[in-house]
Every structure is written in structure tokens, then in C-alpha cells.
Biopython code that builds the backbone (N, CA, C, O; Angstrom):
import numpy as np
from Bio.PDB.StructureBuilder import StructureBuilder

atoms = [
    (1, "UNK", "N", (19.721, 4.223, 23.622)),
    (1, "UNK", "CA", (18.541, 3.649, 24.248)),
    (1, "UNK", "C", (18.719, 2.132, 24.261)),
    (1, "UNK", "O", (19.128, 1.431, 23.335)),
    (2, "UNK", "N", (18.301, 1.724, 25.595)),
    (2, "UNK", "CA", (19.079, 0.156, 25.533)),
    (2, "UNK", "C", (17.413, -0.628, 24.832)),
    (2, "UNK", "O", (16.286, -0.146, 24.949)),
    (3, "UNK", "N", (17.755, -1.764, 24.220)),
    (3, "UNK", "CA", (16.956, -2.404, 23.619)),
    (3, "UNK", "C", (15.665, -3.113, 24.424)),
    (3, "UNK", "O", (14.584, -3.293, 23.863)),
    (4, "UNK", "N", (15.883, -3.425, 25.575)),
    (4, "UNK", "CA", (14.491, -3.553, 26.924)),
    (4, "UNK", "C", (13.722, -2.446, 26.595)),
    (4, "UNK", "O", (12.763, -2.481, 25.825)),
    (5, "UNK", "N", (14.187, -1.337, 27.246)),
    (5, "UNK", "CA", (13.300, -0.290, 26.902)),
    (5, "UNK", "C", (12.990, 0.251, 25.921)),
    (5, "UNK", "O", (12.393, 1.312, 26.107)),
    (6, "UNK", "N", (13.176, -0.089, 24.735)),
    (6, "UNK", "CA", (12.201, 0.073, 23.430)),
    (6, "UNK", "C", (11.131, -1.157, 24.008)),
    (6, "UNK", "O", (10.082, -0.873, 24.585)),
    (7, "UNK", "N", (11.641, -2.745, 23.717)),
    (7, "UNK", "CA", (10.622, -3.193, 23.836)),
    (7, "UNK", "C", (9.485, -3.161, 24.777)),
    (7, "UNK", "O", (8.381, -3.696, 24.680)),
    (8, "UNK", "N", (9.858, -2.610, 25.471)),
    (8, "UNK", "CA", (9.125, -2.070, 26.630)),
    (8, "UNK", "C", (7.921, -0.771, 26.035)),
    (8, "UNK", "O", (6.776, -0.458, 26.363)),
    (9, "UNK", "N", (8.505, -0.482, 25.432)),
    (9, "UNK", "CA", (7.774, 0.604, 25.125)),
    (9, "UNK", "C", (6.976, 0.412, 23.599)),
    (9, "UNK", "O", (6.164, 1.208, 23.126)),
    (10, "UNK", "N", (7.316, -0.520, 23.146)),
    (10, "UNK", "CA", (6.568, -1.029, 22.156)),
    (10, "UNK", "C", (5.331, -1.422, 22.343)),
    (10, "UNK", "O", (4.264, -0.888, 22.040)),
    (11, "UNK", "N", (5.665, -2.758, 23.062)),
    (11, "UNK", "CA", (4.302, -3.422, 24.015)),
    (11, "UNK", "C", (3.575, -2.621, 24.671)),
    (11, "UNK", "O", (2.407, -2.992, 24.558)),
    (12, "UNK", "N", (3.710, -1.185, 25.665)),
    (12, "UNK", "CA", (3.235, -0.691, 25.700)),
    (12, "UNK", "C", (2.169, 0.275, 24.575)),
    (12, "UNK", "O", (0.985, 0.566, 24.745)),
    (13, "UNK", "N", (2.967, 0.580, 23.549)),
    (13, "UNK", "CA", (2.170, 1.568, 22.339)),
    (13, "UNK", "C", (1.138, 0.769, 21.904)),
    (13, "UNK", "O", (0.061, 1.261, 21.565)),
    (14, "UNK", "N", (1.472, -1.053, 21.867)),
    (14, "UNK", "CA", (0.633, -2.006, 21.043)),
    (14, "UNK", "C", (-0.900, -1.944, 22.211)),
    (14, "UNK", "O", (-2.026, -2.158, 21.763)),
    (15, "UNK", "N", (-0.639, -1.607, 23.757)),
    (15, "UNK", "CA", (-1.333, -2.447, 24.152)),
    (15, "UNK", "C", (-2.768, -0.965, 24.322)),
    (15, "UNK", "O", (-3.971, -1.047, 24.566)),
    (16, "UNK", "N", (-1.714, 0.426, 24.007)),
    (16, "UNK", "CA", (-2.643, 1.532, 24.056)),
    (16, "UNK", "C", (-3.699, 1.620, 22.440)),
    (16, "UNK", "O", (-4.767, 2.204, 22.258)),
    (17, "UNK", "N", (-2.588, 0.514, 21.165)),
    (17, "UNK", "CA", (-3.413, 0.752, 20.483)),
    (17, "UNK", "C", (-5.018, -0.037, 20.560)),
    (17, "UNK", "O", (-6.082, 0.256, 20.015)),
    (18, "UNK", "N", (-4.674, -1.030, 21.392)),
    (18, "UNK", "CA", (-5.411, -1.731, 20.866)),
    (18, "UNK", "C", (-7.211, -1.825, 22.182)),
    (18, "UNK", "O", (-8.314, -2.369, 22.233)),
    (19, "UNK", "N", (-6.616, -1.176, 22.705)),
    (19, "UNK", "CA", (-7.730, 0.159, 23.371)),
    (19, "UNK", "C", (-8.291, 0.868, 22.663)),
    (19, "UNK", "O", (-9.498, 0.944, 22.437)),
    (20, "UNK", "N", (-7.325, 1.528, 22.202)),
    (20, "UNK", "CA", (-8.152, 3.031, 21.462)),
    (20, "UNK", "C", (-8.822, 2.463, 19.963)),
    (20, "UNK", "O", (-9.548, 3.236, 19.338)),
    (21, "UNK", "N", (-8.559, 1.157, 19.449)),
    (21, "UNK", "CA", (-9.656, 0.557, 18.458)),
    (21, "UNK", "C", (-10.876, -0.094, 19.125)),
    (21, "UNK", "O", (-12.036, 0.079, 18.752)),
    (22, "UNK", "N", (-10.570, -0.696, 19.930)),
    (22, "UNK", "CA", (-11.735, -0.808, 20.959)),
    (22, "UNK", "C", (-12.809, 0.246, 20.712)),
    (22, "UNK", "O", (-13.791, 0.298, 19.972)),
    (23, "UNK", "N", (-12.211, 1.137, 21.686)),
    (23, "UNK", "CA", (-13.013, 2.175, 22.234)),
    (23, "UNK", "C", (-13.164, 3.058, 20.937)),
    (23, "UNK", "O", (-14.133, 3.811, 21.032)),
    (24, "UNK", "N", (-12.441, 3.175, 19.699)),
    (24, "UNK", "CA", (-12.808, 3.923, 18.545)),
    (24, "UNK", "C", (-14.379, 3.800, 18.009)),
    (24, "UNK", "O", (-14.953, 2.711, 17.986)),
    (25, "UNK", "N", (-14.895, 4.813, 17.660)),
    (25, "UNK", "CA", (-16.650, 5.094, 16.942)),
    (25, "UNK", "C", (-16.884, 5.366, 15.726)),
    (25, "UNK", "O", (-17.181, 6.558, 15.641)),
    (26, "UNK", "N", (-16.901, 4.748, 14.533)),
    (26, "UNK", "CA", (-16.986, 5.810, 13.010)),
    (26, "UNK", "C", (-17.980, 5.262, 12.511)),
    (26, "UNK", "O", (-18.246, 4.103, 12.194)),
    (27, "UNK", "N", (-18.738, 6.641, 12.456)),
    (27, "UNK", "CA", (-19.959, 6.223, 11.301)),
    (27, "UNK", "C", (-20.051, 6.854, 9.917)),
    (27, "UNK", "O", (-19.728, 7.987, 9.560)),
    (28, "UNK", "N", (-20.651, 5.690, 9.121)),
    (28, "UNK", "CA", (-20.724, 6.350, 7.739)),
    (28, "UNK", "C", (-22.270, 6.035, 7.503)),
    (28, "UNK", "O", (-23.000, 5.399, 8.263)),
    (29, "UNK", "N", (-22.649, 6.691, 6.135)),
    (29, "UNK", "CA", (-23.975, 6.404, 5.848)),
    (29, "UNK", "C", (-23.649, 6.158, 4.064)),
    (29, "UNK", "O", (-22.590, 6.338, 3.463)),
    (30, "UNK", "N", (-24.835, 5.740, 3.595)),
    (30, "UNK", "CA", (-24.894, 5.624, 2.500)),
    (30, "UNK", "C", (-26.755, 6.048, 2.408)),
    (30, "UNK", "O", (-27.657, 6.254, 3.221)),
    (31, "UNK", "N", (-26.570, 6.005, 0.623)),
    (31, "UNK", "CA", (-28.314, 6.567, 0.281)),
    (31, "UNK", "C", (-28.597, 7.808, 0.760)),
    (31, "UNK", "O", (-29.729, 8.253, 0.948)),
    (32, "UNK", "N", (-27.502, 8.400, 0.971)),
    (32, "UNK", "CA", (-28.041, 9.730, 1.482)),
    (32, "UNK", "C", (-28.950, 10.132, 3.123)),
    (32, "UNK", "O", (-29.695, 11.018, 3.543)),
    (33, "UNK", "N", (-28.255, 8.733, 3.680)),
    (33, "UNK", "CA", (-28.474, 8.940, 5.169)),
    (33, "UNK", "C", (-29.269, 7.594, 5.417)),
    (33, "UNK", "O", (-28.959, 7.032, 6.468)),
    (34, "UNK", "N", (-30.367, 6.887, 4.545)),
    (34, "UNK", "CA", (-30.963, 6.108, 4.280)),
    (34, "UNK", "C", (-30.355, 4.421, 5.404)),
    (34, "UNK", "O", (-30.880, 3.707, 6.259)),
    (35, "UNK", "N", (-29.145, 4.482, 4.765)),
    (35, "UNK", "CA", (-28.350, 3.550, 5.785)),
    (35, "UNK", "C", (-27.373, 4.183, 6.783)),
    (35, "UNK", "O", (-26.704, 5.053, 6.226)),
    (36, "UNK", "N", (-27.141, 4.059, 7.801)),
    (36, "UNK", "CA", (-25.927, 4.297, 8.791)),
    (36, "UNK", "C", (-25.794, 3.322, 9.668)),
    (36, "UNK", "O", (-26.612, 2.724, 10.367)),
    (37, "UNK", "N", (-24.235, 3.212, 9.488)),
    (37, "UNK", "CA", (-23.473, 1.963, 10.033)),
    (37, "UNK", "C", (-22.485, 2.918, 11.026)),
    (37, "UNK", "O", (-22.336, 4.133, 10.888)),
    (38, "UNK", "N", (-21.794, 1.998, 12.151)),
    (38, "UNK", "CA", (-21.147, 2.147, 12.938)),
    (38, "UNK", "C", (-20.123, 1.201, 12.998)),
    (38, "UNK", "O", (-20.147, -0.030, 13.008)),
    (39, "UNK", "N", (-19.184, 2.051, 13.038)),
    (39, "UNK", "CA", (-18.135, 0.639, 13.347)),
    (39, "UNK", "C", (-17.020, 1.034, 14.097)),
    (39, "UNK", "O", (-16.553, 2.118, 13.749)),
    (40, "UNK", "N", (-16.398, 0.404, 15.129)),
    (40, "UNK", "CA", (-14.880, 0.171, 16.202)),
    (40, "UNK", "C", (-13.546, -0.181, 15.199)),
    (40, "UNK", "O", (-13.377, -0.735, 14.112)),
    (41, "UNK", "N", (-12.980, 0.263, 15.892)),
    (41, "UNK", "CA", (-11.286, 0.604, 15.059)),
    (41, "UNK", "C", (-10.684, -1.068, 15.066)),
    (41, "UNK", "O", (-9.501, -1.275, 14.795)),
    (42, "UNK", "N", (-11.461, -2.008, 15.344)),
    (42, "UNK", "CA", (-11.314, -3.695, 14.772)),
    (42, "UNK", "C", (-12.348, -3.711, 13.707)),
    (42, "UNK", "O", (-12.507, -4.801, 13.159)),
    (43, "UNK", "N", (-13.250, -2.495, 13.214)),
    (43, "UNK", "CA", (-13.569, -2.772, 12.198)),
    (43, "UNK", "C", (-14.887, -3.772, 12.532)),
    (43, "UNK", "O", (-15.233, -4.375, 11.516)),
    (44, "UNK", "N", (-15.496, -4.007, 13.419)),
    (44, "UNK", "CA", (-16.428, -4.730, 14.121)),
    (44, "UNK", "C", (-17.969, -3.594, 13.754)),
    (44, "UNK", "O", (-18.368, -2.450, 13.972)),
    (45, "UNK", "N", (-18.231, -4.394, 13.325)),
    (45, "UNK", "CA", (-19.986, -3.286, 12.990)),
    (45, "UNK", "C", (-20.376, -3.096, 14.258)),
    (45, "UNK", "O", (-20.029, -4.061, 14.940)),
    (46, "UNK", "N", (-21.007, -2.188, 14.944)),
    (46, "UNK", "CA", (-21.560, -1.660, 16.405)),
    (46, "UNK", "C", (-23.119, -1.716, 16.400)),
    (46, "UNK", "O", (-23.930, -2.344, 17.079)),
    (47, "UNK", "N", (-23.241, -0.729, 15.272)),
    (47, "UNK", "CA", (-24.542, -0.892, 14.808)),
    (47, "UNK", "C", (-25.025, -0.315, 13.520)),
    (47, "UNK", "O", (-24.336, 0.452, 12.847)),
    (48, "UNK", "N", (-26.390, -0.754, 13.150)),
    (48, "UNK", "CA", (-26.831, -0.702, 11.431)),
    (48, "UNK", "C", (-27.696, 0.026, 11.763)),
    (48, "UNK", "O", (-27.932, -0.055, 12.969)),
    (49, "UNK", "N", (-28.563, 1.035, 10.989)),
    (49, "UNK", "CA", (-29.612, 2.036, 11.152)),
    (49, "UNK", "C", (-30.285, 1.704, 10.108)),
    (49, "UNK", "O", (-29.474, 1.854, 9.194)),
    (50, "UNK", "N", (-31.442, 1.278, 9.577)),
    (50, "UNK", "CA", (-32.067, 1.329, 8.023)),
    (50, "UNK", "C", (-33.011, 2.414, 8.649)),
    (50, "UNK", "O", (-33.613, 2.290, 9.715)),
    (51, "UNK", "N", (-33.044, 3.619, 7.719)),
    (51, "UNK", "CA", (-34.778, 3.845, 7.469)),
    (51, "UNK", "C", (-35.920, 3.384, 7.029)),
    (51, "UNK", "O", (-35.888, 2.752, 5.973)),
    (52, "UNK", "N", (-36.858, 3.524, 7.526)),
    (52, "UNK", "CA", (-37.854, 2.578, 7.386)),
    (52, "UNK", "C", (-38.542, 2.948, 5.467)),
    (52, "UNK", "O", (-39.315, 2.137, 4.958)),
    (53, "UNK", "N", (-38.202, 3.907, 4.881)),
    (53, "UNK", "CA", (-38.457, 4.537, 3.828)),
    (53, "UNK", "C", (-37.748, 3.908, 3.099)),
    (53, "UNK", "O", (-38.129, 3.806, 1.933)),
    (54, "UNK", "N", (-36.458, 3.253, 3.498)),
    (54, "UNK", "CA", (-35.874, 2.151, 2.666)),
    (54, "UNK", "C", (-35.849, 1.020, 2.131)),
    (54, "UNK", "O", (-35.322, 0.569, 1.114)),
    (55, "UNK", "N", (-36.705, 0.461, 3.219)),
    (55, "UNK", "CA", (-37.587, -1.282, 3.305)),
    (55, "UNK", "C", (-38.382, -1.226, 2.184)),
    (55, "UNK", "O", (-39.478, -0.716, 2.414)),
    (56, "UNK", "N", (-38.197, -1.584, 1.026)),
    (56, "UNK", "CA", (-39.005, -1.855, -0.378)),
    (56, "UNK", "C", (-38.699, -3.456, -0.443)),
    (56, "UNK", "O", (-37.615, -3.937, -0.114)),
    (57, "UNK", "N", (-39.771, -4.185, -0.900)),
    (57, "UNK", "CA", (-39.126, -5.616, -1.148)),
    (57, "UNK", "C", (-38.955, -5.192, -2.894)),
    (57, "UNK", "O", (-37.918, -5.550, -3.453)),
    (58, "UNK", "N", (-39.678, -4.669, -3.437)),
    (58, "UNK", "CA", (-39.321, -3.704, -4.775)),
    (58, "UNK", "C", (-37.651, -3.579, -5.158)),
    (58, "UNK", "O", (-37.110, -3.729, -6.253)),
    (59, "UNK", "N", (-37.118, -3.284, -3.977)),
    (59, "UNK", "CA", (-35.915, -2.226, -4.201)),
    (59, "UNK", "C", (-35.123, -3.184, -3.399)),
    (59, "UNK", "O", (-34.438, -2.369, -2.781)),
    (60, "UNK", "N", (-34.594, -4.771, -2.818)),
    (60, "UNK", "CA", (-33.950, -5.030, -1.937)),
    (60, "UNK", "C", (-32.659, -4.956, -2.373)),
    (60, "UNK", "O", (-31.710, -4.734, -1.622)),
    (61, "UNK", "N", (-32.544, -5.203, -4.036)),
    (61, "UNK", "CA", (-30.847, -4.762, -4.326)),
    (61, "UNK", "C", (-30.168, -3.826, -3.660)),
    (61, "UNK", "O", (-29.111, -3.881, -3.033)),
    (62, "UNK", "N", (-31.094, -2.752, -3.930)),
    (62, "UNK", "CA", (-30.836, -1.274, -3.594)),
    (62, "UNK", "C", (-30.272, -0.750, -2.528)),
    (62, "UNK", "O", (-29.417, 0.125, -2.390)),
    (63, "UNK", "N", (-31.006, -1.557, -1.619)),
    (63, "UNK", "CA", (-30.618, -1.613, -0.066)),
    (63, "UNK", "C", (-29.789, -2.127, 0.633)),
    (63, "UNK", "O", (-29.306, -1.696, 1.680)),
    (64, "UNK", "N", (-29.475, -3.574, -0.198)),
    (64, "UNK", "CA", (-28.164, -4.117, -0.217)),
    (64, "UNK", "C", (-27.146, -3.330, -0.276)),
    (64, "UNK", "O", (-26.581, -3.035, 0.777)),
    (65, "UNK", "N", (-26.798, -2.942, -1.209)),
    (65, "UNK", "CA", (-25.929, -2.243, -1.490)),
    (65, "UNK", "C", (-25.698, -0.857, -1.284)),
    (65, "UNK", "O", (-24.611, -0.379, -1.611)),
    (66, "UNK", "N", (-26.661, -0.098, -0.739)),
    (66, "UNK", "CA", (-26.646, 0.610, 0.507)),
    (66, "UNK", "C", (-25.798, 0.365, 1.462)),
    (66, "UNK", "O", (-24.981, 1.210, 1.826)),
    (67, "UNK", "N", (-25.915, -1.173, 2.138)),
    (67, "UNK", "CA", (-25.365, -1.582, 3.500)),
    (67, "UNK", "C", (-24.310, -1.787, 3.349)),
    (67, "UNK", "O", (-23.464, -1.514, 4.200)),
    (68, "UNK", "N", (-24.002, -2.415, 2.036)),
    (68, "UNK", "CA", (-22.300, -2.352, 1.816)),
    (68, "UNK", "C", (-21.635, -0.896, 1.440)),
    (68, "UNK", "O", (-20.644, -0.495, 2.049)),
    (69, "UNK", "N", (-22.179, -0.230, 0.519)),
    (69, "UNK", "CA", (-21.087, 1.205, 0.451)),
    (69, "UNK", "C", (-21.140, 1.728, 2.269)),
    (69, "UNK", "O", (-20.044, 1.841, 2.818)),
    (70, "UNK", "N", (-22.040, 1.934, 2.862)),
    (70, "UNK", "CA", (-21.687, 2.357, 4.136)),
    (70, "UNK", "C", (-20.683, 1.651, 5.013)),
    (70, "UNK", "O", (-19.708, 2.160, 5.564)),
    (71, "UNK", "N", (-21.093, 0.352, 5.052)),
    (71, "UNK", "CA", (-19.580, -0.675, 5.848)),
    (71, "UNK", "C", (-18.634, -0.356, 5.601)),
    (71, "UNK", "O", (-17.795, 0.089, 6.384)),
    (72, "UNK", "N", (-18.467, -0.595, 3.740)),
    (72, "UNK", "CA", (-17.438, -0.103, 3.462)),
    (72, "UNK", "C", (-16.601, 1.601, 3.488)),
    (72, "UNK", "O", (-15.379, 1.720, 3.582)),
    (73, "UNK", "N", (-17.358, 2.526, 3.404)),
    (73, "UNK", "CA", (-16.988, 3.904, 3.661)),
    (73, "UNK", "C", (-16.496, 3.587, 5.359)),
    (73, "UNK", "O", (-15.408, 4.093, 5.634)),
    (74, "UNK", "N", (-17.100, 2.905, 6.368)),
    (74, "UNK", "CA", (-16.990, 2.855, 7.786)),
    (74, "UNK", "C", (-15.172, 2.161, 8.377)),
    (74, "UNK", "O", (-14.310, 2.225, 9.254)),
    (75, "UNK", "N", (-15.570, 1.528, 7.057)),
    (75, "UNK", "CA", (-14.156, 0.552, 7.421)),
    (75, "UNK", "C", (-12.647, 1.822, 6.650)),
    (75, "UNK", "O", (-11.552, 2.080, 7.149)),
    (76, "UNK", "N", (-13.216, 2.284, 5.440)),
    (76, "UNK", "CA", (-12.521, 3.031, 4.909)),
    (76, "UNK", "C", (-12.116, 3.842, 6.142)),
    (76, "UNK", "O", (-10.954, 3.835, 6.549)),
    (77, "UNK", "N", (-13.032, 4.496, 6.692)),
    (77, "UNK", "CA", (-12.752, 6.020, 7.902)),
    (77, "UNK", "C", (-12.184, 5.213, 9.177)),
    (77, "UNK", "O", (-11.325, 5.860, 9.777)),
    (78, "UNK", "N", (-12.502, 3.792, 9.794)),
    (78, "UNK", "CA", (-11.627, 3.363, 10.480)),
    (78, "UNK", "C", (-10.003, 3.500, 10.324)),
    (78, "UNK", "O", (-9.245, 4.003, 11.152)),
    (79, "UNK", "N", (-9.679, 2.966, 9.139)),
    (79, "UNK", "CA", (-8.138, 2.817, 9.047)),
    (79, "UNK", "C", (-8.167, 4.122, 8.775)),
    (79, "UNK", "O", (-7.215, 4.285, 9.539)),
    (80, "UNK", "N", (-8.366, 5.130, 8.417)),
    (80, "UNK", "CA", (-7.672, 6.620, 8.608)),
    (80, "UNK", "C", (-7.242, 6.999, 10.135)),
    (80, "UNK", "O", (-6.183, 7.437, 10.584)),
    (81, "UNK", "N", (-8.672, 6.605, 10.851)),
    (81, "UNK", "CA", (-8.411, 7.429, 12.078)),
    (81, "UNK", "C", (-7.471, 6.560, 12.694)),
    (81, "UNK", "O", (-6.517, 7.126, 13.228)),
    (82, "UNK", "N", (-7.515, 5.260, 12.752)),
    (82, "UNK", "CA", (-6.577, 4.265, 13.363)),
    (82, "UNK", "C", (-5.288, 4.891, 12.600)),
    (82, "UNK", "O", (-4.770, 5.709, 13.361)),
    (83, "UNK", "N", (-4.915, 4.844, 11.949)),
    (83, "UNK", "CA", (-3.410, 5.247, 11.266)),
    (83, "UNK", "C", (-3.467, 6.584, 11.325)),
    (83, "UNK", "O", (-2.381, 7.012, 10.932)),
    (84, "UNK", "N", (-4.289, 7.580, 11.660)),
    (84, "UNK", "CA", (-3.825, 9.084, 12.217)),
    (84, "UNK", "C", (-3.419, 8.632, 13.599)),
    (84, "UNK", "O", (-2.284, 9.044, 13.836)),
    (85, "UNK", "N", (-3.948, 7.908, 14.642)),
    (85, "UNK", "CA", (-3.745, 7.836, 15.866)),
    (85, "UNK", "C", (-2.159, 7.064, 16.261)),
    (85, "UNK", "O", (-1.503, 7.218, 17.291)),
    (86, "UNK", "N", (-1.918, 6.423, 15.360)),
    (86, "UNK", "CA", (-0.578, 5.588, 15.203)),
    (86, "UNK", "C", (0.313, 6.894, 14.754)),
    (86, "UNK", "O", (1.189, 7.435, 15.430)),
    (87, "UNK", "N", (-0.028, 7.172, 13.757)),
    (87, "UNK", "CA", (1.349, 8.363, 13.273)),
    (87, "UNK", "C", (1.892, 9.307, 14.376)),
    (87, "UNK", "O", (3.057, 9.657, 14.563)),
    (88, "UNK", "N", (0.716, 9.651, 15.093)),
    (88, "UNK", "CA", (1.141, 10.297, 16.064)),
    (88, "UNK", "C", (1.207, 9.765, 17.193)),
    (88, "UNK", "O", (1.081, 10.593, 18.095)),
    (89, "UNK", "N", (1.417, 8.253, 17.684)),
    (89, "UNK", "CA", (2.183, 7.285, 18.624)),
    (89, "UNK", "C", (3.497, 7.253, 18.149)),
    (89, "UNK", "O", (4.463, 7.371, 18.902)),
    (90, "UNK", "N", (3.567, 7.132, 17.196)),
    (90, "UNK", "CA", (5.093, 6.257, 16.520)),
    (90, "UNK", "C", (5.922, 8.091, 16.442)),
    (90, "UNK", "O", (7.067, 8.403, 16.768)),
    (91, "UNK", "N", (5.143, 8.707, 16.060)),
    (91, "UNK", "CA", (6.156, 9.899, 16.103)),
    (91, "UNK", "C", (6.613, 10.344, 17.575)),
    (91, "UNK", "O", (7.666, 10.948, 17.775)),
    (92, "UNK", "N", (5.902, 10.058, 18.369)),
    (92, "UNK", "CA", (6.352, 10.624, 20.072)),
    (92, "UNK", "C", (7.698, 9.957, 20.329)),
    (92, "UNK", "O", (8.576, 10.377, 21.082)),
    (93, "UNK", "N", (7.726, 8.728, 19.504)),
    (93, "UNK", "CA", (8.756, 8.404, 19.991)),
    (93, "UNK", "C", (10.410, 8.472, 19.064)),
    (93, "UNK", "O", (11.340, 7.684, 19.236)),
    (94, "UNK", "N", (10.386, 9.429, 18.274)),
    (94, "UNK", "CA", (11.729, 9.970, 17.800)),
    (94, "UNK", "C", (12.152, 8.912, 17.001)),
    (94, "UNK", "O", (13.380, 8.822, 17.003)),
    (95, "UNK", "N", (11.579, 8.067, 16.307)),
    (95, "UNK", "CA", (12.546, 6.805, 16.094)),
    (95, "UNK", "C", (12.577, 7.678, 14.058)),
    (95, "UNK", "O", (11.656, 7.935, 13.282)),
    (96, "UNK", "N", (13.917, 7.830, 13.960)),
    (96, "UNK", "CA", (14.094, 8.388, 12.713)),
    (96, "UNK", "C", (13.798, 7.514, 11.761)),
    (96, "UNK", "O", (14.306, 6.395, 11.830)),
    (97, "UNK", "N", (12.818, 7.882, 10.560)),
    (97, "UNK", "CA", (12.370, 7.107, 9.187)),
    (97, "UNK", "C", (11.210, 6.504, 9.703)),
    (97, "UNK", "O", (10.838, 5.477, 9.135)),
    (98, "UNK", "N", (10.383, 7.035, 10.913)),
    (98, "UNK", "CA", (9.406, 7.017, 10.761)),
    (98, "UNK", "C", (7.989, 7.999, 10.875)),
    (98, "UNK", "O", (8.020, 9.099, 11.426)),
    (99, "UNK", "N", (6.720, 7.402, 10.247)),
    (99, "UNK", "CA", (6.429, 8.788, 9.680)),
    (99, "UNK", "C", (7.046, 10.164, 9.458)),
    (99, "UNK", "O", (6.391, 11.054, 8.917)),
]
sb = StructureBuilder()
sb.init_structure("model")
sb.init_model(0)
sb.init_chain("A")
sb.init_seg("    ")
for serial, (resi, resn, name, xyz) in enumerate(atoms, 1):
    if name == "N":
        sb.init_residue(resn, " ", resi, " ")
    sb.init_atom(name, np.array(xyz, "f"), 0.0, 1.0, " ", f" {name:<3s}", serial, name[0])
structure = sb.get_structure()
């Protein structure tokens, strides 16, 4: 395989990935549904959900940290699906020692 057409085909894989993080959707929740976050395969928040059963000025730690275990679970399930979607880019293309 002459070396153009890898790079050729590199730039291409880079330019499909970076679409499909775009266009990627993962939501997580925390509190037991209480919070749900959304987030794109850049890891970009989309959108935040509070329940309104959550709004305590009592409890704002609580809720805090609500918003972070969900981001964070969101960002966690991003890089899975982003690196499931890569494993099986990089494998189409035969290149031995990977995945």
C-alpha cells in the first residue's frame, strides 16, 4: 500500500471521526434520575435537566454534586462510545497491531 493512500485514508477516518462526535448523544443521570445531563462525543454538555424536587436551597451541596457525578458518568460513556466507534474504524482497515 503506497504511503499517499494511507494518508489519504487517514484524513479521511479523522475527518469521519470528528462528525460522528459531533453528531454523538450520551446521557447520564445522577440522584436517581434527579439530574440528567447530555453530552456530544467533544464532550460539550448539550443539555442539563434538574428536577424541580431537587431545588432545595437546604440541600445545594447535594445538587452540586449531583451535576457533577452525571457530567462526569456522561463524559465517562462518551469516551467508550467514541473509542467503540474508532476500534471499529481502525480495524476496517487491516493495519496489524491494531486493536
Amino acid at each position: 500500500m503506497n504511503i499517499q493512500k494511507m494518508m489519504k485514508q487517514a484524513q479521511q477516518m479523522q475527518e469521519r471521526m470528528q462528525q460522528q462526535m459531533a453528531e454523538l448523544r450520551v446521557e447520564a443521570t445522577a440522584g436517581g434520575g434527579m439530574v440528567t445531563v447530555v453530552v456530544d462525543g467533544h464532550k460539550h454538555v448539550q443539555s442539563l435537566r434538574i428536577d424541580p424536587e431537587a431545588v432545595s436551597k437546604d440541600d445545594v451541596e447535594i445538587l452540586q454534586d449531583m451535576i457533577v457525578a452525571a457530567i462526569n458518568d456522561a463524559h465517562r460513556k462518551a469516551d467508550e462510545a467514541m473509542q467503540k466507534q474508532m476500534s471499529g474504524m481502525m480495524g476496517g482497515l487491516g493495519l496489524p497491531g491494531m486493536f
